[in-house]
C-alpha positions as CSV (number, residue, x, y, z in Angstrom):
1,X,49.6,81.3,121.1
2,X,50.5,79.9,117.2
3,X,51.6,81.8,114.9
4,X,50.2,81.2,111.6
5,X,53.0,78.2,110.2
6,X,55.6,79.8,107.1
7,X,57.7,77.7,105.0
8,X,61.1,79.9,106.1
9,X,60.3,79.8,109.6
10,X,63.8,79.4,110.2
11,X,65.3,81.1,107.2
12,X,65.9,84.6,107.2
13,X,64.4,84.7,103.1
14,X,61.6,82.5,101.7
15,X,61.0,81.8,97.6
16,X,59.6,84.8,97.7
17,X,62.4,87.1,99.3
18,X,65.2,85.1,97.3
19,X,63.4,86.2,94.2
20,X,63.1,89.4,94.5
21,X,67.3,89.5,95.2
22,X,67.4,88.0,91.6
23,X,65.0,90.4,90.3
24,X,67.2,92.9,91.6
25,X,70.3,91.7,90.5
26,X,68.8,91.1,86.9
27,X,67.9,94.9,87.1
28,X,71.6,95.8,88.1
29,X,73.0,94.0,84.9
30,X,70.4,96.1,82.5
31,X,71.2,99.2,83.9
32,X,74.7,98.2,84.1
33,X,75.4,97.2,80.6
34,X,72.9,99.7,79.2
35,X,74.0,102.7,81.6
36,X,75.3,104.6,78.5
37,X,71.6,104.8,76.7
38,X,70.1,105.5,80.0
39,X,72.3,108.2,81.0
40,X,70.8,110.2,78.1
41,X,67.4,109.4,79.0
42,X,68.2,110.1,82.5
43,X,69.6,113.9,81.3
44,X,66.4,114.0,79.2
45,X,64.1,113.5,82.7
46,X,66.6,115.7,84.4
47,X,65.1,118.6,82.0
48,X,61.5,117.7,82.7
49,X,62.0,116.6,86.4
50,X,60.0,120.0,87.8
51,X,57.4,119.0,85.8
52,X,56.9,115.9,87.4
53,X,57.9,116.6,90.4
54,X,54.6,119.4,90.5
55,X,52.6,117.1,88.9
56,X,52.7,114.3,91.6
57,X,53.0,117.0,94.2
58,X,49.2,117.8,92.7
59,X,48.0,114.3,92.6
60,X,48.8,113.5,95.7
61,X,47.0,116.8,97.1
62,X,44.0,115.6,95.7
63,X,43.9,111.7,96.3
64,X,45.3,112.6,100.2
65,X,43.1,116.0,100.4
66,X,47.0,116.8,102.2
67,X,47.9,120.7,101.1
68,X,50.6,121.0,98.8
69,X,52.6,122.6,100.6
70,X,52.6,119.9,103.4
71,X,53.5,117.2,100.5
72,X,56.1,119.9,98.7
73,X,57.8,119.7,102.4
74,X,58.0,115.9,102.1
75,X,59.3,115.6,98.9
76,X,61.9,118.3,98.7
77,X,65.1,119.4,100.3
78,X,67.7,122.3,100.5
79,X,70.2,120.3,101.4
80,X,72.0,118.0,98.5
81,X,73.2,115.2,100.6
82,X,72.4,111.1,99.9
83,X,71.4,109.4,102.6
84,X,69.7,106.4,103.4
85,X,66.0,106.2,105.1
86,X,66.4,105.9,109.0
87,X,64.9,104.2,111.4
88,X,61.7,105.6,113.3
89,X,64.0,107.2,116.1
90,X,66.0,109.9,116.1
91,X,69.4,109.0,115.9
92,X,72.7,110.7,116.0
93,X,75.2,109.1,114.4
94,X,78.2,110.3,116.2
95,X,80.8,107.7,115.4
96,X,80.1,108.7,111.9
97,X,80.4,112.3,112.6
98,X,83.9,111.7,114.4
99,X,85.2,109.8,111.3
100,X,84.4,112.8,108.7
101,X,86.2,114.9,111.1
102,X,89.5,113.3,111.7
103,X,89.3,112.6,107.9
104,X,88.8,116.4,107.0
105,X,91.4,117.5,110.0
106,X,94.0,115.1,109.2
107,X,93.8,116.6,105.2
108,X,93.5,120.2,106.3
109,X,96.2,120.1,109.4
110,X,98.7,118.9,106.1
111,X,97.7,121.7,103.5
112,X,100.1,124.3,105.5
113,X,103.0,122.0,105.6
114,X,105.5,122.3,101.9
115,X,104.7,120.3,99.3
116,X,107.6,117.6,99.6
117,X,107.0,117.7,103.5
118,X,103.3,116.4,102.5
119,X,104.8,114.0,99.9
120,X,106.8,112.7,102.8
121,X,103.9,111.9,105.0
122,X,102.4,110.0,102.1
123,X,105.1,108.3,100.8
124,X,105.7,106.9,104.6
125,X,102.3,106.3,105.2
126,X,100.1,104.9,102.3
127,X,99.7,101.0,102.0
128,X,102.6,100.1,101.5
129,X,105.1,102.4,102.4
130,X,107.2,103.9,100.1
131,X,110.1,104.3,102.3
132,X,111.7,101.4,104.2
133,X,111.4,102.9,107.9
134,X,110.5,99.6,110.1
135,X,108.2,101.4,112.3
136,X,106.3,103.0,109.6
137,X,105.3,99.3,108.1
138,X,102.9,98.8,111.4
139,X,101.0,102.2,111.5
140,X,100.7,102.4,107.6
141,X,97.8,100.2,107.2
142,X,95.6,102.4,109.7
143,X,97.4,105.6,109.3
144,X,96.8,105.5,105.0
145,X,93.1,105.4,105.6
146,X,92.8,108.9,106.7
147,X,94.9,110.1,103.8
148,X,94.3,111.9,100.6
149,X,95.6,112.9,97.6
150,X,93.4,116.1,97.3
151,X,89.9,117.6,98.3
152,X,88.1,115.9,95.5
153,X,89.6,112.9,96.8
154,X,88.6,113.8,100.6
155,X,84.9,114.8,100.1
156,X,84.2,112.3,97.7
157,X,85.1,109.3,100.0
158,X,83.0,111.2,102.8
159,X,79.9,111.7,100.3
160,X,79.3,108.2,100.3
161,X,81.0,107.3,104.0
162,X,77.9,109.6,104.9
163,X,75.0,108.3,102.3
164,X,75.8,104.6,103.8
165,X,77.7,104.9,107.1
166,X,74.7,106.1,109.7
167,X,72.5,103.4,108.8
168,X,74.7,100.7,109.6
169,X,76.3,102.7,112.9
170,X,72.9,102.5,114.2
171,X,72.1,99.1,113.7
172,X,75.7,98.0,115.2
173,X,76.2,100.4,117.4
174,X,79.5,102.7,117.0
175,X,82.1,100.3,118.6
176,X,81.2,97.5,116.1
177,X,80.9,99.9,113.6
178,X,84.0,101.9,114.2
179,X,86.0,98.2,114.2
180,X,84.4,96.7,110.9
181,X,85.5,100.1,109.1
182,X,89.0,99.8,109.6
183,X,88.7,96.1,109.5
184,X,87.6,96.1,106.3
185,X,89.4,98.8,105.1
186,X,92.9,97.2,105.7
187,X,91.4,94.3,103.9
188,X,91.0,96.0,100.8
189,X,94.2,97.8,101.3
190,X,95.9,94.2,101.4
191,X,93.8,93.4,98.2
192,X,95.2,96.1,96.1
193,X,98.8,95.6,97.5
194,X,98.4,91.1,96.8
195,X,96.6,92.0,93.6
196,X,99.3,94.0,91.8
197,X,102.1,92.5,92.9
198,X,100.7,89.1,91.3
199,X,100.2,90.5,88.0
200,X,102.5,93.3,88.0
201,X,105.1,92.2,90.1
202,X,105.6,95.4,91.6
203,X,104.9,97.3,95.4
204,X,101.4,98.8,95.0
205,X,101.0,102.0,97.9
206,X,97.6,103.4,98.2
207,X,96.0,106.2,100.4
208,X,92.3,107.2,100.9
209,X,89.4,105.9,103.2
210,X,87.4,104.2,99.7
211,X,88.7,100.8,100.7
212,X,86.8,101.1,104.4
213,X,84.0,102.8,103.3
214,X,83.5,100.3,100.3
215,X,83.3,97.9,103.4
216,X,81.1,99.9,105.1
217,X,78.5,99.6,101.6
218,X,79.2,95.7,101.8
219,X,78.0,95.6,105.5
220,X,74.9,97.9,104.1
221,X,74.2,95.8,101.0
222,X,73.4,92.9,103.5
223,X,72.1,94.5,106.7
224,X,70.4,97.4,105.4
225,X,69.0,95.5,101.9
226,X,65.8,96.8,101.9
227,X,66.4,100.4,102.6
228,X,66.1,103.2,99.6
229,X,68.6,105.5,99.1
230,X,67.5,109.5,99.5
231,X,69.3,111.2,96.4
232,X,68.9,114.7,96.2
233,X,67.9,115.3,92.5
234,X,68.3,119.3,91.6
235,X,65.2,121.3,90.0
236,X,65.2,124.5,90.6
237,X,68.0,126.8,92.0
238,X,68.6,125.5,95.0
239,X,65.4,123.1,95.7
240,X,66.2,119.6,95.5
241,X,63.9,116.5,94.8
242,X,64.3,113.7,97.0
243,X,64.8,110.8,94.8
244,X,63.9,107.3,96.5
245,X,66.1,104.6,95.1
246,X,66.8,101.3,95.9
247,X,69.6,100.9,97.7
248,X,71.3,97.7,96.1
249,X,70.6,98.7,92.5
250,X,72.7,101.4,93.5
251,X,75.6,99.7,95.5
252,X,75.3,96.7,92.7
253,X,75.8,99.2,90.0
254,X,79.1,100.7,92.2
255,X,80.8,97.1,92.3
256,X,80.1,96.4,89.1
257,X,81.8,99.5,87.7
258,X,84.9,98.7,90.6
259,X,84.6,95.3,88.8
260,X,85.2,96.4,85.2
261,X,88.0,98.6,86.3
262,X,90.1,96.2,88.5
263,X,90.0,94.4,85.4
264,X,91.1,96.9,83.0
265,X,93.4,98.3,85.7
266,X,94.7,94.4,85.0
267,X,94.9,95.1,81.3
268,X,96.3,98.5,82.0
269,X,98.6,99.7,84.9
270,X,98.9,103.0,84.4
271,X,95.0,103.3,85.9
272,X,95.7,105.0,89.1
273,X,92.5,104.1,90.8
274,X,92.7,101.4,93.6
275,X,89.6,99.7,92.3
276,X,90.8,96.0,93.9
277,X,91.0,98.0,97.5
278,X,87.0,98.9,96.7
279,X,86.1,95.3,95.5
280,X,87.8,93.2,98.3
281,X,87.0,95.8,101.0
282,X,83.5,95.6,99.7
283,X,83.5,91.7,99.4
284,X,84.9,91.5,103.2
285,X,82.2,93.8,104.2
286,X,79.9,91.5,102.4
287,X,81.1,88.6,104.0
288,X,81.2,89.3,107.3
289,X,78.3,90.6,107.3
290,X,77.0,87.0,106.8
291,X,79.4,85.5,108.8
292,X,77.8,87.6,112.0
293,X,74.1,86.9,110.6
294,X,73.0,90.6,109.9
295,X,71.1,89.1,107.2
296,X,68.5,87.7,109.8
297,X,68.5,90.8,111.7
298,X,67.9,92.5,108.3
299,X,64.6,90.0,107.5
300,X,63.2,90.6,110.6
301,X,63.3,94.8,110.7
302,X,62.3,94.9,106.9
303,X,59.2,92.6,107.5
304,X,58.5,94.5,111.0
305,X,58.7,97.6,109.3
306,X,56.1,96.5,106.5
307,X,53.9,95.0,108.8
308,X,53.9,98.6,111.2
309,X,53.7,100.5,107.7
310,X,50.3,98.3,106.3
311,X,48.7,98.9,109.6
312,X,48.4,102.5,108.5
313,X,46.5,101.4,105.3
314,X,42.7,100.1,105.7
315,X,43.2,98.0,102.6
316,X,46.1,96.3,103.8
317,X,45.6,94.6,107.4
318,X,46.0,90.8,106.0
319,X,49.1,92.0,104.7
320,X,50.4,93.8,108.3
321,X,49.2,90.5,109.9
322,X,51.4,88.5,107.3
323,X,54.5,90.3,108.1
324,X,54.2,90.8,111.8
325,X,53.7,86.8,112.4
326,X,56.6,86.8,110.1
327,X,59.0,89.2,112.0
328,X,57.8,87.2,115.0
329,X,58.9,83.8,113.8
330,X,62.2,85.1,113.2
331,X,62.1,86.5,116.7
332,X,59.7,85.8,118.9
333,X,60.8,88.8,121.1
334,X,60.8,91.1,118.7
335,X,58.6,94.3,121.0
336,X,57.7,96.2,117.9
337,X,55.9,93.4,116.1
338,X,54.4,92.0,119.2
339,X,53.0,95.6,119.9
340,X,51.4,96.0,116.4
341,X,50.3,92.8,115.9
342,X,48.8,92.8,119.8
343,X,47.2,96.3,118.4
344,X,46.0,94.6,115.0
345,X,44.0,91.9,117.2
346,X,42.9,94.4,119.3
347,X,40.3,95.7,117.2
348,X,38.2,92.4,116.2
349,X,39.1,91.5,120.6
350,X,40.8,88.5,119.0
351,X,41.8,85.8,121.9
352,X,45.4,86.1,120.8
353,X,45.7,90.0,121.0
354,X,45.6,89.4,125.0
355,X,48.6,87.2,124.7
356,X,50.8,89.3,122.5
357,X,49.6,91.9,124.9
358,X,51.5,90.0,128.0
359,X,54.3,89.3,126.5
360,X,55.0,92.8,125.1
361,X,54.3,93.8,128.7
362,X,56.9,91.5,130.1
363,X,59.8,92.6,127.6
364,X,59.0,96.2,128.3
365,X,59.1,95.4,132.3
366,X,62.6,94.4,132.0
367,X,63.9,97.7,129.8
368,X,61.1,100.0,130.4
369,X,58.4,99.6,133.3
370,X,56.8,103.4,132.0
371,X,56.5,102.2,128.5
372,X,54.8,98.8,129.9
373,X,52.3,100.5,132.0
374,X,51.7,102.7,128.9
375,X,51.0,99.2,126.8
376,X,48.7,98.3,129.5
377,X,46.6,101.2,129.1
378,X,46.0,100.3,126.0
379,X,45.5,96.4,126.9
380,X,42.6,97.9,129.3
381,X,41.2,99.5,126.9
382,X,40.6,97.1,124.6
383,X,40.0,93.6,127.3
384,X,38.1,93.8,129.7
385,X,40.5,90.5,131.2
386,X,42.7,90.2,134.2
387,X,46.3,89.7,132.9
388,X,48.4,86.7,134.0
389,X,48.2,87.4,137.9
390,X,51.8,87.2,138.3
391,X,52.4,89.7,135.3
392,X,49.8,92.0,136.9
393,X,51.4,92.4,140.6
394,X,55.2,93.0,139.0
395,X,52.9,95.7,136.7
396,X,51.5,97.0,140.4
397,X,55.1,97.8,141.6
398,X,55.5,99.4,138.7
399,X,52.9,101.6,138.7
400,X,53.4,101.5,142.6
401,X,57.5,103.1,142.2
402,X,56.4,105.1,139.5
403,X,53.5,107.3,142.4
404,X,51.0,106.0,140.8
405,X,49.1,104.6,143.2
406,X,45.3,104.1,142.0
407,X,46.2,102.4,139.1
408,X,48.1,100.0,141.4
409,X,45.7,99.5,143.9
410,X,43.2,98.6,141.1
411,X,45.7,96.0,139.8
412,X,45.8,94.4,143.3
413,X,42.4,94.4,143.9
414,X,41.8,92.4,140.7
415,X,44.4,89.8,141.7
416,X,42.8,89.1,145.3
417,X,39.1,88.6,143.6
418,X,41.2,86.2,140.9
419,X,40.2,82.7,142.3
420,X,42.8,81.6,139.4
421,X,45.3,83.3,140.5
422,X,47.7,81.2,143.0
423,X,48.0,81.7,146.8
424,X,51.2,83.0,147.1
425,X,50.5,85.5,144.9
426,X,47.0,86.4,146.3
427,X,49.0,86.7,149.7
428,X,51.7,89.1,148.6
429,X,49.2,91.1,146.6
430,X,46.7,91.4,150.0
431,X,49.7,92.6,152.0
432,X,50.8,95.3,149.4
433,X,47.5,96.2,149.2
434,X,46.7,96.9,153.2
435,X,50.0,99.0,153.1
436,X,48.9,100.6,149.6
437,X,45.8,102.1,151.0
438,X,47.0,102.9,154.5
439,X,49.5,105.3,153.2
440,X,46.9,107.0,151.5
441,X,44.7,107.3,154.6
442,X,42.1,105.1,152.8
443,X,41.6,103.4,156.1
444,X,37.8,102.0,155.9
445,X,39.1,100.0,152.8
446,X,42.6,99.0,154.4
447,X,40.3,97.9,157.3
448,X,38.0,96.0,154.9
449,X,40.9,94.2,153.0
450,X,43.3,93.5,156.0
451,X,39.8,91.1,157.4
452,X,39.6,89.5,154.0
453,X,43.4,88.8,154.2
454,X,42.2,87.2,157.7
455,X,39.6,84.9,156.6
456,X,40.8,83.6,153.5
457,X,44.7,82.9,154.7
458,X,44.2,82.8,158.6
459,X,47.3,80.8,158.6
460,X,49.5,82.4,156.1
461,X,53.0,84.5,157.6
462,X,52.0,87.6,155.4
463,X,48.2,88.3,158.1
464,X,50.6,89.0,160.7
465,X,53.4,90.8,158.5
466,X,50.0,93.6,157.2
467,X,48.7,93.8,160.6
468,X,52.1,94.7,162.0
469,X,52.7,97.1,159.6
470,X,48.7,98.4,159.2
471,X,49.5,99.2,163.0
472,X,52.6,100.7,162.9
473,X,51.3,103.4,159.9
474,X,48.3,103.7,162.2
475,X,50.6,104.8,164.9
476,X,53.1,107.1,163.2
């Protein structure tokens, strides 16, 4: 099959994807450099946010005919958490979950211990050390990222470890993830420390887990680009509107601010704030990021997702097709975009369906023979075609180790009346066949198949291997 031909067939962004980056980045400067005018408008909203929360609740009800209640569900929360939109499976993130924790117990095992005792710990341990212990030198880099000042300090560095952490533990699994957050987070602790002692000519020590979480936002801004941002917005006691932002206006918005004060904390040393452990933990983040290509990886699961998402839409199939073929060019194996394009094809029989069909068949053989006899199913259902012979007897064991044996036998009886398929495998799917239908006493049809198997392969090694075996099952 050929896929329709795209300019970025090898690029992970086209004109089109690199221009809506720039339109984004525009947007970031406006709101940055008019952020004070906005934030009154934005308290203004704030005021009248029930109102317009009820009042889309209402239009929706009537364009979807969905009660409002069902839409209120959607669009509200208890909970006043950010977080950023997952993926279509549910997903712990337990790596995630483990970091909080040690955070929070490390800060809340200190609060019993006296106040110099605690001053101690943080004097030996922050980036760099205050003391000059040797040993304390090599553990201080790891050891000052799960240290803080005070509670506001804590919960406001797991606030956003939690609104951006999860998304990216899932996508790199929690080893990868785990490693990238202390990774980055040392870099930006060796920022802060290079930075001030170039310009201020003094030791800089820093505590706090903002330097590895800023990396963990880089590693966002580039793999998770396209995802909003869920921002509880309060409007009434304790119900909360979810609020669906873009993700890097927000994260653009953060560096610029880290921006303007690593350069003021330049101007003025007294700022307290490690702002150049944000910006080069975030930059590292950033960079590696594209170092290890998650920008492809991105590409392909945003225009996967929109393709899957149009599908639901009647007025926008060209548009599913569009970015199917396009999550397809960037990976030809990608299951989810061969499944819903194969689906999309499906329903006009297109020629091509059948092939996207097969090959989302043989993936899910490999990882998941259940899930591939579920895809075939829906293959039969909509062609009336063998499959690729070969394809179709590995899809007969499947159904054959799974107990399901009609299905199976069905399978095999379509490869044997195949005069494309090739002998060999007409001659192994004959002999499974005979033994298929003799365990399940169907013993007029074994009979019937096992003289086929004689006249068309009189010959062939696998006659005498069935009628051994046909007579053995016979006899016990």
């Amino acid at each position: 099959m050929t896929l329709e031909a795209k300019p970025y067939r090898r690029q992970p962004f086209d004109r089109d994807e690199k221009f809506y980056l720039l339109k984004v980045a525009i947007l970031i400067a406006i709101i940055y450099f008019f952020r004070r005018e906005l934030a009154s408008l934005i308290g203004f909203a704030w005021l009248l946010a029930p109102f317009f929360l009820f009042s889309y609740v209402w239009f929706q009800s009537l364009h979807t005919g969905d009660r409002v209640i069902d839409i209120l569900r959607r669009h509200i929360t208890l909970i006043p958490v950010t977080y950023a939109e997952g993926g279509k499976k549910f997903f712990i993130p337990w790596a995630t979950i483990a970091l909080v924790g040690l955070n929070a117990a490390v800060f809340y095992a200190m609060r019993p211990l006296p106040a110099q005792a605690i001053e101690a710990v943080l004097n030996q341990f922050s980036f760099l050390p205050v003391g000059k212990v040797g040993w304390n030198y090599l553990l201080s880099p790891l050891a000052s990222l799960f240290l803080h000042a005070d509670a506001g300090h804590l919960w406001g560095n797991m606030f956003f470890l939690w609104a951006f952490a999860p998304a990216v533990e899932e996508r790199l699994g929690a080893k990868y993830f785990v490693g990238l957050y202390l990774l980055t987070g040392i870099i930006g602790g060796l920022t802060h420390v290079v930075i001030v002692r170039l310009f201020f000519s003094t030791p800089a020590h820093a505590i706090g887990a903002s330097g590895a979480v800023s990396g963990i936002m880089g590693i966002f801004m580039v793999r998770c680009y396209f995802k909003k941002l869920i921002i509880p917005v309060p409007v009434f006691f304790l119900v909360n509107a979810k609020l669906k932002l873009n993700s890097l206006i927000v994260l653009g918005f953060f560096f610029l601010q880290d921006l303007n004060g690593g350069f003021r904390q330049l101007a003025a040393s007294k700022i307290q704030i490690a702002y150049w452990a944000h910006i080069g933990s975030m930059a590292a983040g950033f960079a590696l990021a594209l170092l290890f290509r998650l920008h492809a990886k991105a590409a392909e699961e945003k225009h996967t997702e929109a393709g899957l998402a149009a599908m639901e839409s009647p007025y926008a199939r060209r548009d599913s097709v569009d970015s199917l073929q396009t999550a397809l060019q960037l990976n030809p194996d990608n299951e989810p975009a061969l499944l819903g394009l194969a689906r999309e094809f499906a329903v006009t029989r297109k020629p091509a369906g059948r092939e996207l069909f097969q090959k989302a068949i043989t993936l899910k053989l490999r990882t998941s023979p259940e899930q591939a006899m579920e895809i075939y199913r829906e293959y039969r259902d909509a062609y009336s075609q063998i499959l690729d012979p070969g394809l179709q007897y590995r899809l007969a064991g499947a159904f054959y180790r799974k107990g399901d044996h009609e299905p199976a036998a069905r399978l095999l009886e379509t490869i044997v009346l195949e005069p494309s398929a090739n002998d060999e495998t007409r001659q192994r799917s004959f002999f499974q066949l005979v033994v298929l239908l003799a365990e399940n006493n169907m013993l007029d049809a074994a009979h019937y198949r096992m003289q086929q198997f004689r006249e068309q392969f009189p010959d062939a090694p696998l006659v005498k291997a069935a009628e051994d075996k046909f007579v053995e099952m016979l006899k016990s």
